[in-house]
The first five atom37 places (N, CA, C, CB, O) and aatype in JSON, in Angstrom:
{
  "aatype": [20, 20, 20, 20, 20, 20, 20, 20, 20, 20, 20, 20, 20, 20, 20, 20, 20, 20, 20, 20, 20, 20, 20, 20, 20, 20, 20, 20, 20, 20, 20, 20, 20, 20, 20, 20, 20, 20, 20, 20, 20, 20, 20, 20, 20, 20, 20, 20, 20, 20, 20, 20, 20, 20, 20, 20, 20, 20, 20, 20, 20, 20, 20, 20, 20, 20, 20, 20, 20, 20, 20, 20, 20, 20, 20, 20, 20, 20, 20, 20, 20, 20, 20, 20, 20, 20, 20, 20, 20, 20, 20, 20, 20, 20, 20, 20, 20, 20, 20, 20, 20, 20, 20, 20, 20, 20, 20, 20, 20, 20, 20, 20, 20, 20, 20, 20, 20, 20, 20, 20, 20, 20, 20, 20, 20, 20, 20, 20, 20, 20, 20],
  "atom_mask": [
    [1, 1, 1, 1, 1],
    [1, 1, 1, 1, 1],
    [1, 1, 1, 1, 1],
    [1, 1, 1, 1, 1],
    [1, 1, 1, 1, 1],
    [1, 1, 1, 1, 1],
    [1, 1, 1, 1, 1],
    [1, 1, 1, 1, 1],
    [1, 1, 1, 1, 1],
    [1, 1, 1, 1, 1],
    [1, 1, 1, 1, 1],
    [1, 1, 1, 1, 1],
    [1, 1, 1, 1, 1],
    [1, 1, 1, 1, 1],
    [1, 1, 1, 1, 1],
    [1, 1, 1, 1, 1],
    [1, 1, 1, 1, 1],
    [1, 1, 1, 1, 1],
    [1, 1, 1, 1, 1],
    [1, 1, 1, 1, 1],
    [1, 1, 1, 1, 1],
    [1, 1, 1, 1, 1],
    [1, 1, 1, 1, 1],
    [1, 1, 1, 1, 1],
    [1, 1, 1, 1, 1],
    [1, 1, 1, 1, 1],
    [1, 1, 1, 1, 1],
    [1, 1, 1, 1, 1],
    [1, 1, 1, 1, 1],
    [1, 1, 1, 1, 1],
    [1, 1, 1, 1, 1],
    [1, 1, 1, 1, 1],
    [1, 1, 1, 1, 1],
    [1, 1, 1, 1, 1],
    [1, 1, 1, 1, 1],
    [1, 1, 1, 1, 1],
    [1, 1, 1, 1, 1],
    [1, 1, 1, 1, 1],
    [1, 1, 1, 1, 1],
    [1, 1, 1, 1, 1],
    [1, 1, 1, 1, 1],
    [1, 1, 1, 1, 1],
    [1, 1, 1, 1, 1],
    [1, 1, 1, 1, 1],
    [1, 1, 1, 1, 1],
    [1, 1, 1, 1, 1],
    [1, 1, 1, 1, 1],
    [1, 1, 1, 1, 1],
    [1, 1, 1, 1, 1],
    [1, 1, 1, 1, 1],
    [1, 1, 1, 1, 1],
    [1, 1, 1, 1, 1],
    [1, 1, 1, 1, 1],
    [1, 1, 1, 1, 1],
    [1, 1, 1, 1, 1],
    [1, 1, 1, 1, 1],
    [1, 1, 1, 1, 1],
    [1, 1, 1, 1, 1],
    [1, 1, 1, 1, 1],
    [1, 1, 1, 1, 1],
    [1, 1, 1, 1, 1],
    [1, 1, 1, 1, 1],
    [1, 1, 1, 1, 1],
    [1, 1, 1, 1, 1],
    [1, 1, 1, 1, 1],
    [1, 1, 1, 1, 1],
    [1, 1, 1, 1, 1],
    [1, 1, 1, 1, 1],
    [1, 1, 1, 1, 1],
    [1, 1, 1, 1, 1],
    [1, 1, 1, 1, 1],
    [1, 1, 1, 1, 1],
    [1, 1, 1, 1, 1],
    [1, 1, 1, 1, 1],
    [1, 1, 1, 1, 1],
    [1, 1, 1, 1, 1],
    [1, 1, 1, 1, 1],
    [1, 1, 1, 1, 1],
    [1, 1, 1, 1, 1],
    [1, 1, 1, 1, 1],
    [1, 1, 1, 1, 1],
    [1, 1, 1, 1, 1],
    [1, 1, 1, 1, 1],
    [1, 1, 1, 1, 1],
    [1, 1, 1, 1, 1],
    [1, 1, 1, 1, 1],
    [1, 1, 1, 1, 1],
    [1, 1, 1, 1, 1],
    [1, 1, 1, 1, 1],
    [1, 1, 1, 1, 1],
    [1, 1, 1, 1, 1],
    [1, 1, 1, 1, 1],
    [1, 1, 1, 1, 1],
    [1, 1, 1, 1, 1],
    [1, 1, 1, 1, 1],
    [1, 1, 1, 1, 1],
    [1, 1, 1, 1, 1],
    [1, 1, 1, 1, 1],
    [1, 1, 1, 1, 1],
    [1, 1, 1, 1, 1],
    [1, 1, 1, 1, 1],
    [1, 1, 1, 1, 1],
    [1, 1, 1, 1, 1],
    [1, 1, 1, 1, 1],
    [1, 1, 1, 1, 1],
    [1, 1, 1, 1, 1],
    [1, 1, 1, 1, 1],
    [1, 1, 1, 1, 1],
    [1, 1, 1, 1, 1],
    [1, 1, 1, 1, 1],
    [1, 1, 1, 1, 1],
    [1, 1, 1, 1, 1],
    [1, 1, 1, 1, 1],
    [1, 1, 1, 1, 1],
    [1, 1, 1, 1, 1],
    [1, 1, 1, 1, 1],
    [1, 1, 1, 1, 1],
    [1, 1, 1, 1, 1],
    [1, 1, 1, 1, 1],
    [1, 1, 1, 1, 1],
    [1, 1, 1, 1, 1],
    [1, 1, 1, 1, 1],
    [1, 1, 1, 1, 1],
    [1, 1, 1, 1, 1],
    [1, 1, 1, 1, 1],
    [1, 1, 1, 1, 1],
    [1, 1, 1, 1, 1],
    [1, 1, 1, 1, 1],
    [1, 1, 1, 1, 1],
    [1, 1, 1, 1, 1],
    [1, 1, 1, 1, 1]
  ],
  "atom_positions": [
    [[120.2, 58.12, 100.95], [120.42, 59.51, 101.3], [121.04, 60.27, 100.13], [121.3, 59.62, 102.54], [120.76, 61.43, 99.82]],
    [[122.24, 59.21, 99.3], [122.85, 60.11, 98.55], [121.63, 60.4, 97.29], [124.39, 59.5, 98.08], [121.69, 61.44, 96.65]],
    [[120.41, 59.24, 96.97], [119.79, 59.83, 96.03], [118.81, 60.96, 96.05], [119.33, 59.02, 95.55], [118.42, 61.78, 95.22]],
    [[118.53, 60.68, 97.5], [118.02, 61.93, 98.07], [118.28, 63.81, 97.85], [118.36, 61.6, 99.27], [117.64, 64.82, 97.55]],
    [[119.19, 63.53, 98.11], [120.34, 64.4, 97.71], [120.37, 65.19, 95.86], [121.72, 63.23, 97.98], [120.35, 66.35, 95.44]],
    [[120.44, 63.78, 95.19], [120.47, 63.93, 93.85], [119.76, 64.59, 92.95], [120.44, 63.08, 93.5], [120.06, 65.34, 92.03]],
    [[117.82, 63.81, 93.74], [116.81, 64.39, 93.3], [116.39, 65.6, 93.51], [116.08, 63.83, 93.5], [115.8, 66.29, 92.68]],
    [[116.76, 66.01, 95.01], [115.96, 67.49, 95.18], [117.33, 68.24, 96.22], [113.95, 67.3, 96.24], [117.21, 68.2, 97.44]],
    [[118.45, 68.82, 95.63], [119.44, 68.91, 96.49], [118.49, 70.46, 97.0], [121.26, 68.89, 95.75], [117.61, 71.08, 96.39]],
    [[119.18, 70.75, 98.5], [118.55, 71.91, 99.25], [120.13, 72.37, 99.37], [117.46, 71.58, 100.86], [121.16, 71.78, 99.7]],
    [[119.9, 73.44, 99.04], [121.15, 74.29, 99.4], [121.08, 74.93, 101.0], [121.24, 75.61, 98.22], [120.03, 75.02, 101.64]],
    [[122.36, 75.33, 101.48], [122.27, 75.75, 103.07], [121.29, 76.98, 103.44], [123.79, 76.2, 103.59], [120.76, 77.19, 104.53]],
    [[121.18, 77.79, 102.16], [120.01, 78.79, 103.22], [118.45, 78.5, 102.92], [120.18, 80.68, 102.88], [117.55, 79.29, 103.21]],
    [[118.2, 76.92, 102.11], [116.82, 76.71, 102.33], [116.7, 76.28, 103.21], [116.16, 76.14, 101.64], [115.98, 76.81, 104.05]],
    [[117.57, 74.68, 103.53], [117.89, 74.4, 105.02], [117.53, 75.51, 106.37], [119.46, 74.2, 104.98], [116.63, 75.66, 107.19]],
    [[118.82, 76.17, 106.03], [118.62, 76.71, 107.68], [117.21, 77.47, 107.77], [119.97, 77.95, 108.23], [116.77, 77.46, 108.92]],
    [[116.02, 78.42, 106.4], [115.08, 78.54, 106.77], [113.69, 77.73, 106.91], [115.11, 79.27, 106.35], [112.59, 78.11, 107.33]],
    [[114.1, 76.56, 106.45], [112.97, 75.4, 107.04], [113.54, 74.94, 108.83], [113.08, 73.61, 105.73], [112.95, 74.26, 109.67]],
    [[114.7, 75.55, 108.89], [114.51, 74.84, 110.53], [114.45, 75.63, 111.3], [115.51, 74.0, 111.15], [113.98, 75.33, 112.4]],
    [[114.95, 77.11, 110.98], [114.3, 78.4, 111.72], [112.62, 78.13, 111.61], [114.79, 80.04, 110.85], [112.03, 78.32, 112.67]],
    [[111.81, 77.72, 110.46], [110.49, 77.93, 110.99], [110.0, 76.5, 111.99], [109.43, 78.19, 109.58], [108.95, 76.58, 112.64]],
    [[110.82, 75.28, 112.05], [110.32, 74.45, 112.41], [111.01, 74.8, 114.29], [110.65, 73.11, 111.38], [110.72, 73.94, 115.12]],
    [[111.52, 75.56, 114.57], [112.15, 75.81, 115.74], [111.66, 76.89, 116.52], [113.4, 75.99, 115.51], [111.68, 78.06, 116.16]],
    [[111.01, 76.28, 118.07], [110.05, 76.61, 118.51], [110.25, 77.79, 119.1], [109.6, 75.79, 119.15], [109.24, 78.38, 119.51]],
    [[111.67, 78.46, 119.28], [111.57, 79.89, 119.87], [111.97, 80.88, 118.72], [112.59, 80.09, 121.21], [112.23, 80.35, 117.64]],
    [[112.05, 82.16, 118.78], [112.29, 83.19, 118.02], [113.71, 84.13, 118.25], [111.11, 83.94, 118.19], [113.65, 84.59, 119.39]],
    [[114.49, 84.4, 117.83], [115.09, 85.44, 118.84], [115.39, 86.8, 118.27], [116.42, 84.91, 119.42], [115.74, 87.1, 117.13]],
    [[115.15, 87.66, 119.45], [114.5, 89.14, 118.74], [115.91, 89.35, 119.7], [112.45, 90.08, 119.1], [116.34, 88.77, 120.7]],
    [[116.48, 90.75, 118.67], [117.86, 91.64, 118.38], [116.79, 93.05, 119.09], [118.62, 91.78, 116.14], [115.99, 93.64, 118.37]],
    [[117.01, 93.47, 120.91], [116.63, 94.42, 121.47], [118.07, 95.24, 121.65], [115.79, 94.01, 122.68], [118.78, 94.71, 122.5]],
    [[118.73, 96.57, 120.95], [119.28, 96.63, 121.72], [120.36, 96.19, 121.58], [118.82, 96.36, 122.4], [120.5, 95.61, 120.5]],
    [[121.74, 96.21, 122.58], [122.88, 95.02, 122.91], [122.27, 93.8, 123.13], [123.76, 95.25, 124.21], [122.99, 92.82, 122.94]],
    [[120.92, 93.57, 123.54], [121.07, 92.14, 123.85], [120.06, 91.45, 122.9], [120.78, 91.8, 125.44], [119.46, 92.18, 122.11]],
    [[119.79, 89.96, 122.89], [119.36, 89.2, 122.54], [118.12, 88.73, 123.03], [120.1, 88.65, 122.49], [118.43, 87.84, 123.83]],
    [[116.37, 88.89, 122.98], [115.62, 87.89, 123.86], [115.41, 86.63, 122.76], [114.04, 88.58, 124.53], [115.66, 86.5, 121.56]],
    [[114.79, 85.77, 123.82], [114.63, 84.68, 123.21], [113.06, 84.43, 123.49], [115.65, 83.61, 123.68], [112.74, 84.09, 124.63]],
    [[112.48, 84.53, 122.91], [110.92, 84.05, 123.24], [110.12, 82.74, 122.47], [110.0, 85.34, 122.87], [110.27, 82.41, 121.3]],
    [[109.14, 82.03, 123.56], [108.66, 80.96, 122.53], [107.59, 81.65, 121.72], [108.06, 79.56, 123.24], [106.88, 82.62, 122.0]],
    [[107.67, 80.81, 120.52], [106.96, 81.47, 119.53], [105.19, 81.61, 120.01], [107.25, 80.54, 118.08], [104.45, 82.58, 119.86]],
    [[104.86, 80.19, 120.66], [103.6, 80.2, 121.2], [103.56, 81.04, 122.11], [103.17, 79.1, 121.63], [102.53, 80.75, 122.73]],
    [[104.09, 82.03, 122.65], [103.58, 83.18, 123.92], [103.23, 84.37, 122.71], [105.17, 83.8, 125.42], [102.3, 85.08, 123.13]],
    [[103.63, 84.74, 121.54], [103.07, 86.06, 120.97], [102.29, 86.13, 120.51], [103.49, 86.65, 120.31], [101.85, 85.34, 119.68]],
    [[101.74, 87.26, 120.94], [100.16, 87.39, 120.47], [100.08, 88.1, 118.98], [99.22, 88.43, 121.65], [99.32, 87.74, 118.08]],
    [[100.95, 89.07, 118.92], [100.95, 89.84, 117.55], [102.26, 90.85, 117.71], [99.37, 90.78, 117.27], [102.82, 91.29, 118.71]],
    [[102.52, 91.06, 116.15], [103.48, 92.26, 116.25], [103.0, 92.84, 115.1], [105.13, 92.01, 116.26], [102.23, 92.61, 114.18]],
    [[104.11, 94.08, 115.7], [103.44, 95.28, 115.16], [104.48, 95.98, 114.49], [102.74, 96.17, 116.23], [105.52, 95.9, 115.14]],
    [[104.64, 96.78, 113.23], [105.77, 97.55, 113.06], [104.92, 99.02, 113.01], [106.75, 97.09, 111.64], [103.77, 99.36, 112.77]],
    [[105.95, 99.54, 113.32], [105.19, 101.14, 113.87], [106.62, 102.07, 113.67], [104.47, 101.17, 116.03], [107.57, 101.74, 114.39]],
    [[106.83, 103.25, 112.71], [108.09, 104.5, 112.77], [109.2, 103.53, 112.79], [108.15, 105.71, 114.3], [109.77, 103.61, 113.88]],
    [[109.77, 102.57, 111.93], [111.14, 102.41, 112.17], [111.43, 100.99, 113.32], [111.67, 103.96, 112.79], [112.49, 100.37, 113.33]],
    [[110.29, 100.69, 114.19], [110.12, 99.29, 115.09], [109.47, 98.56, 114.75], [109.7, 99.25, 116.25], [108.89, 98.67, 113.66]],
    [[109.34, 97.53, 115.54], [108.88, 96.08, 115.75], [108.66, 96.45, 117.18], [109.99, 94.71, 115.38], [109.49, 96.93, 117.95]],
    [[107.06, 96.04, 117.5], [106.86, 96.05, 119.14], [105.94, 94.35, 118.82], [105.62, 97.89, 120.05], [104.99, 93.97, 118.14]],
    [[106.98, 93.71, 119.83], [106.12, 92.25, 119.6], [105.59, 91.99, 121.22], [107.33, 90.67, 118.91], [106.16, 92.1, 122.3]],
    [[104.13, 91.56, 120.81], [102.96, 91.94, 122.28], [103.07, 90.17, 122.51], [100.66, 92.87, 121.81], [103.1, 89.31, 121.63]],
    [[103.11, 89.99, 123.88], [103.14, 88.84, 124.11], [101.96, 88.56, 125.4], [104.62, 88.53, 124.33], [101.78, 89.44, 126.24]],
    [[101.07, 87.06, 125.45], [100.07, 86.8, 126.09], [99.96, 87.49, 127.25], [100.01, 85.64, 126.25], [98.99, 88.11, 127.69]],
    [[101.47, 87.26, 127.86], [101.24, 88.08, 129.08], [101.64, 89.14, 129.23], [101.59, 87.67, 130.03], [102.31, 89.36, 130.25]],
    [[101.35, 90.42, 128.13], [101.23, 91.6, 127.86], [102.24, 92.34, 128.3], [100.21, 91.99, 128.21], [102.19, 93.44, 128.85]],
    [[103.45, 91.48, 127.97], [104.88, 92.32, 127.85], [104.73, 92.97, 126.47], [106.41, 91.27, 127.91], [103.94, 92.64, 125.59]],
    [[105.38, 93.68, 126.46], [105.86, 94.3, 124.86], [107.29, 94.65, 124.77], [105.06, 95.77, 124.41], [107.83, 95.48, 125.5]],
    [[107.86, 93.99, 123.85], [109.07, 93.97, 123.27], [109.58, 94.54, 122.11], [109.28, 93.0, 123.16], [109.03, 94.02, 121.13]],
    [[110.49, 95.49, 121.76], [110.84, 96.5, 121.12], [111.8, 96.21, 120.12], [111.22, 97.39, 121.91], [112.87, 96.21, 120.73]],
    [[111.94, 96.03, 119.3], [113.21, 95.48, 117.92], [113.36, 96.28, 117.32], [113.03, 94.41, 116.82], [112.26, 96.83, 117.29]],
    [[114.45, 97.17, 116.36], [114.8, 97.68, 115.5], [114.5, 96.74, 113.83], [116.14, 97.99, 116.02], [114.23, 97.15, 112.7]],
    [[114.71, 95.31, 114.4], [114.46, 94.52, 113.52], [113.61, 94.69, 112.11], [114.03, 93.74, 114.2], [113.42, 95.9, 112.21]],
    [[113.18, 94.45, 111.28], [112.13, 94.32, 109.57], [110.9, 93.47, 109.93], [113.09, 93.25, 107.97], [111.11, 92.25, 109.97]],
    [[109.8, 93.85, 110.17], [108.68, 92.75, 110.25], [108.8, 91.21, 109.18], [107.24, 93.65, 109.79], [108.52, 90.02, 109.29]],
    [[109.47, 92.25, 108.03], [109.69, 90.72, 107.32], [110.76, 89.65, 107.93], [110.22, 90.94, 105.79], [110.85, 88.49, 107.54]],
    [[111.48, 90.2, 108.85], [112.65, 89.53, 109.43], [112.19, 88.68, 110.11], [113.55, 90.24, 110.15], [112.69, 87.56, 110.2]],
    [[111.01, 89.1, 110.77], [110.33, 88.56, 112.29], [109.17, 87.03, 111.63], [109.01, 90.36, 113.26], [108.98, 85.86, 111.96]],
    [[108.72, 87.93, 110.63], [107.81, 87.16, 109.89], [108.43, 85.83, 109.32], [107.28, 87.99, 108.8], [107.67, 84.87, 109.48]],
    [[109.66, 85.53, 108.67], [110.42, 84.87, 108.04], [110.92, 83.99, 109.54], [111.47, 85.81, 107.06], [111.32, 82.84, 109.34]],
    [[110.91, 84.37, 110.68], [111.35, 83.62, 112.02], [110.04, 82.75, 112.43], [111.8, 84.78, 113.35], [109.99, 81.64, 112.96]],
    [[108.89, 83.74, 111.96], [107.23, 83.04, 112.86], [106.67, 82.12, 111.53], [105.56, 84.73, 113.42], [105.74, 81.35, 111.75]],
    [[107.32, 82.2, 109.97], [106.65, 81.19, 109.51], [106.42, 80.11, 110.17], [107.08, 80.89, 108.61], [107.34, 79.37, 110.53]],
    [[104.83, 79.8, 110.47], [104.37, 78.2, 110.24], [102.86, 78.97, 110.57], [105.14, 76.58, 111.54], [102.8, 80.08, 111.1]],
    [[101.78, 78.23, 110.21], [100.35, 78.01, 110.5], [99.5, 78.52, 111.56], [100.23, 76.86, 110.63], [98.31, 78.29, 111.74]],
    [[100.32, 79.28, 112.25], [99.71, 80.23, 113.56], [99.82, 81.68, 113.01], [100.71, 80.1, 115.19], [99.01, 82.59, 113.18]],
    [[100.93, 81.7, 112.35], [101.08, 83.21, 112.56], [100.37, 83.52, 110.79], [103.13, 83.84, 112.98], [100.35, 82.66, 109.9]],
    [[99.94, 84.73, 110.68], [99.13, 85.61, 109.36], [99.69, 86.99, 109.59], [97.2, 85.68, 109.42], [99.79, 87.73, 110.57]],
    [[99.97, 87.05, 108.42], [100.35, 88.87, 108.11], [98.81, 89.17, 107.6], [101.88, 89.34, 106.51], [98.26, 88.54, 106.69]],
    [[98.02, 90.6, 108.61], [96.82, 90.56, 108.1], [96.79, 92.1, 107.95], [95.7, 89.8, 108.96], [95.75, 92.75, 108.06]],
    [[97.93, 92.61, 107.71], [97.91, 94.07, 107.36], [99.61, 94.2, 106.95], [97.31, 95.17, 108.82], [100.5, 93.39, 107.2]],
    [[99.69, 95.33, 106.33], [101.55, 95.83, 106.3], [102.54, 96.24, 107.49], [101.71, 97.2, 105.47], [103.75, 96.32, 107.69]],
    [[101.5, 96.44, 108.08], [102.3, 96.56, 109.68], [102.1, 95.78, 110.65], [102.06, 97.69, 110.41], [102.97, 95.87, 111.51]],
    [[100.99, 94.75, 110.94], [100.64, 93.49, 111.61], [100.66, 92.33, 111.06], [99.58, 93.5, 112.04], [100.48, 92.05, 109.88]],
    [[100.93, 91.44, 112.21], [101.43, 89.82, 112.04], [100.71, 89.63, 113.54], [103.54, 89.36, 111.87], [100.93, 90.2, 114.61]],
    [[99.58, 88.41, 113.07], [98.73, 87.61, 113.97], [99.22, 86.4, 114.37], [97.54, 87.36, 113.44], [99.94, 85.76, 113.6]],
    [[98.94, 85.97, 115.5], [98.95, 84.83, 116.32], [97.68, 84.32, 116.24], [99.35, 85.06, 117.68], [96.84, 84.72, 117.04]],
    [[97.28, 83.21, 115.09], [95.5, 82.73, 115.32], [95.08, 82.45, 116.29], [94.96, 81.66, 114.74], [93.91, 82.76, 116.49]],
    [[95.79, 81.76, 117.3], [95.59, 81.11, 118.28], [94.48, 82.04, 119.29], [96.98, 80.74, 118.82], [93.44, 81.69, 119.85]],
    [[95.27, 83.49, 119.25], [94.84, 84.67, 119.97], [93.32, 85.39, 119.34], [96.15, 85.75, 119.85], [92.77, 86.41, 119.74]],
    [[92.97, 84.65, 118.45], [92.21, 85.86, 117.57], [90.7, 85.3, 118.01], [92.57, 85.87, 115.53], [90.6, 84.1, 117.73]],
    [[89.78, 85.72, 118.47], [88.39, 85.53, 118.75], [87.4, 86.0, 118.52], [88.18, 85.53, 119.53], [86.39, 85.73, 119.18]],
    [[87.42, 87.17, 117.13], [86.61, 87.56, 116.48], [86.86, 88.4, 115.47], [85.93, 87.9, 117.1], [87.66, 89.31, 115.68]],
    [[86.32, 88.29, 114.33], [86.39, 88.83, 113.13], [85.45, 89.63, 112.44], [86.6, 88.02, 112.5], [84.81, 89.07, 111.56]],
    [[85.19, 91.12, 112.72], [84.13, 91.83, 112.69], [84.66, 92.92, 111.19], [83.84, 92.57, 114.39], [85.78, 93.36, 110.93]],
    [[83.31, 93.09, 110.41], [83.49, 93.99, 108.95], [84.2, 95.09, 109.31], [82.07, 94.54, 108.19], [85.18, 94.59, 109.86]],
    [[84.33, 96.15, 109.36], [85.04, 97.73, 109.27], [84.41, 98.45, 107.76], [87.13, 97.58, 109.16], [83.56, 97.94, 107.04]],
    [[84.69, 98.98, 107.67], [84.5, 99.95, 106.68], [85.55, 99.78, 105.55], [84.55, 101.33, 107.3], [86.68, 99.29, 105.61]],
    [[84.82, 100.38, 104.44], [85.56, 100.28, 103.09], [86.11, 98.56, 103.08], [87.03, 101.58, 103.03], [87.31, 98.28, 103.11]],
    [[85.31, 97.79, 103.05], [85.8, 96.57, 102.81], [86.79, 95.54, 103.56], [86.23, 96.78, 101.84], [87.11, 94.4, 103.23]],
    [[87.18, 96.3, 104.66], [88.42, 95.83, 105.69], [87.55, 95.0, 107.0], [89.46, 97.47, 106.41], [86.36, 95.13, 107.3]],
    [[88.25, 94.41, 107.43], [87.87, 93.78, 108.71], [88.94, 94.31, 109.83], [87.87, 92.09, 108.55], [89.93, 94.98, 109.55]],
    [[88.53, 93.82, 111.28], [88.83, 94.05, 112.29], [88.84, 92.5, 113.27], [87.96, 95.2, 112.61], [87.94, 91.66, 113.33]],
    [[89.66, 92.5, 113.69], [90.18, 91.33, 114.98], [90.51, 91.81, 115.83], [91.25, 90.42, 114.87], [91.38, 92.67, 116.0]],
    [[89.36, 90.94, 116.97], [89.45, 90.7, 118.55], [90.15, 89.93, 119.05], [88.49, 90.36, 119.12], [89.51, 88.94, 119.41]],
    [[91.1, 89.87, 119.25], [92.01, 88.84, 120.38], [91.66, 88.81, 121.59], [93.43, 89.15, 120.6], [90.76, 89.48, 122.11]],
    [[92.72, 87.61, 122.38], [91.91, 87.33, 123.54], [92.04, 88.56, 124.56], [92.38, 85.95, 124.21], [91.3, 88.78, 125.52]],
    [[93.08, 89.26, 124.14], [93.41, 90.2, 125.36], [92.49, 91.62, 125.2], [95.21, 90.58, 125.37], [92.56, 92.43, 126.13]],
    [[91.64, 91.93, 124.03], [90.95, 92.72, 123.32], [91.54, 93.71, 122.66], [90.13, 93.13, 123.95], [91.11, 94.83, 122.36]],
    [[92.61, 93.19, 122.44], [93.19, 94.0, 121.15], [92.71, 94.03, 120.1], [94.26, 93.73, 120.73], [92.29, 92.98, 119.61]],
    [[92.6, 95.2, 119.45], [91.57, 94.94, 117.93], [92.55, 95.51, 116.62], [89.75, 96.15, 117.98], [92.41, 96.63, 116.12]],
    [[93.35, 94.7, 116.27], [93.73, 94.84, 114.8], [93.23, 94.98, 113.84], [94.17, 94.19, 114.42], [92.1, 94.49, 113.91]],
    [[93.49, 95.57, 112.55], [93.03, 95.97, 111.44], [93.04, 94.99, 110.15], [93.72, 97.09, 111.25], [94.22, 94.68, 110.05]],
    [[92.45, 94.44, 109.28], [92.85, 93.49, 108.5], [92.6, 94.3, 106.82], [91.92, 92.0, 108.91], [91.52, 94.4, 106.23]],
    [[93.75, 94.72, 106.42], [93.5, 95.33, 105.48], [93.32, 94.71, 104.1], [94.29, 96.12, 105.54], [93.85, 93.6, 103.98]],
    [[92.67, 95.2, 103.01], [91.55, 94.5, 102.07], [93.07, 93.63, 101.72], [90.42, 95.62, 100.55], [93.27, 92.57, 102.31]],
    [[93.9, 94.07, 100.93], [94.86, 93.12, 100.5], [94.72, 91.39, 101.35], [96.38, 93.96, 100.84], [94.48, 90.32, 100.79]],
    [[94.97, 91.65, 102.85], [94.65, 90.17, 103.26], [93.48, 89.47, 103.84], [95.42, 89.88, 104.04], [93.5, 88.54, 104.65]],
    [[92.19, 90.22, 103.12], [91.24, 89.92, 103.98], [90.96, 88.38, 103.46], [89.98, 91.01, 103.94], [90.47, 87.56, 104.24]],
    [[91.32, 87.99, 102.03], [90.48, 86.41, 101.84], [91.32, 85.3, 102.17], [89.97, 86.05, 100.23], [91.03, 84.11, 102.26]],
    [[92.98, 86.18, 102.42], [93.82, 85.25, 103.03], [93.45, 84.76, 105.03], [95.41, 86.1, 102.74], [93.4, 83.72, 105.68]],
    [[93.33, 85.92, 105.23], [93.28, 85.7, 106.63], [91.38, 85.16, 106.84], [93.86, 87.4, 107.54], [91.0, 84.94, 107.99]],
    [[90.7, 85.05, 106.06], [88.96, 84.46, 106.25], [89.77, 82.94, 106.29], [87.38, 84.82, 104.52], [89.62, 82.15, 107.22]],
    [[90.61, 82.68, 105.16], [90.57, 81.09, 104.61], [91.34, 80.86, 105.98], [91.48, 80.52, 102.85], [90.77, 80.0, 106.65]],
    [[92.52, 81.41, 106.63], [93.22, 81.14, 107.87], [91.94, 80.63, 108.87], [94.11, 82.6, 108.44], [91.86, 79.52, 109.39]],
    [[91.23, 81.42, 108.96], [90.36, 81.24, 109.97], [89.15, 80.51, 109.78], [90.06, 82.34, 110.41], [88.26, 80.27, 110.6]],
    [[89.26, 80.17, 108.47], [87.99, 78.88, 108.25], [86.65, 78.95, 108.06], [87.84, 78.07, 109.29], [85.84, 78.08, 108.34]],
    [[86.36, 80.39, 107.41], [85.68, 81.24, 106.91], [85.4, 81.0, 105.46], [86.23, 82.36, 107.18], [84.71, 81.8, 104.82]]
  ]
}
């Protein structure tokens, strides 16, 4: 352990953000209070004027003052894609990937929400999806 240590020491805030992403709920700052949601119920969030509205399967929507990058840095791992500056995908949710105009694409989720995938992440979010 101690050479462990020696070779590749991790200081405490790489730590605590490898176990925030390996830790299966999220918790979003509404408000005075605190929710706690599992990461597998969100479908996508959104930042919109100053919020975070994070849409969940069963089509609650939840409201944060929070930084999408805040939220984003909580949903790192292999489900979730930033596929625009104001959206963050749930792959799990996504069931179609149709052209748009000027070079952009568009995503169908299961609930038929249709997000925008703007050119910046379009070859990131094709390779996500196995394209």
């Amino acid at each position: 352990m101690r050479v462990a240590k020696l070779i590749s020491p991790e200081d405490d805030a790489t730590k605590a953000k490898r176990e925030l992403r390996q830790n299966p709920r999220i918790s979003i700052q509404n408000d005075e209070r605190t929710i706690i949601l599992q990461k597998k119920q969100i479908l996508y969030v959104q930042a919109q004027q100053g919020f975070v509205y994070i849409w969940t399967l069963n089509k609650h929507k939840i409201i944060s003052r929070q930084t999408l990058t805040n939220i984003y840095d909580q949903l790192k791992s292999p489900e979730f894609l930033q596929i625009h500056r104001s959206f963050i995908v749930n792959l799990n949710g996504v069931t179609e990937l149709q052209p748009s105009f000027n070079h952009t694409y568009e995503l169908t989720l299961i609930d038929g929400s249709k997000l925008p995938v703007s050119r910046s992440y379009v070859n990131t979010t094709k390779k996500a999806l196995g394209l």
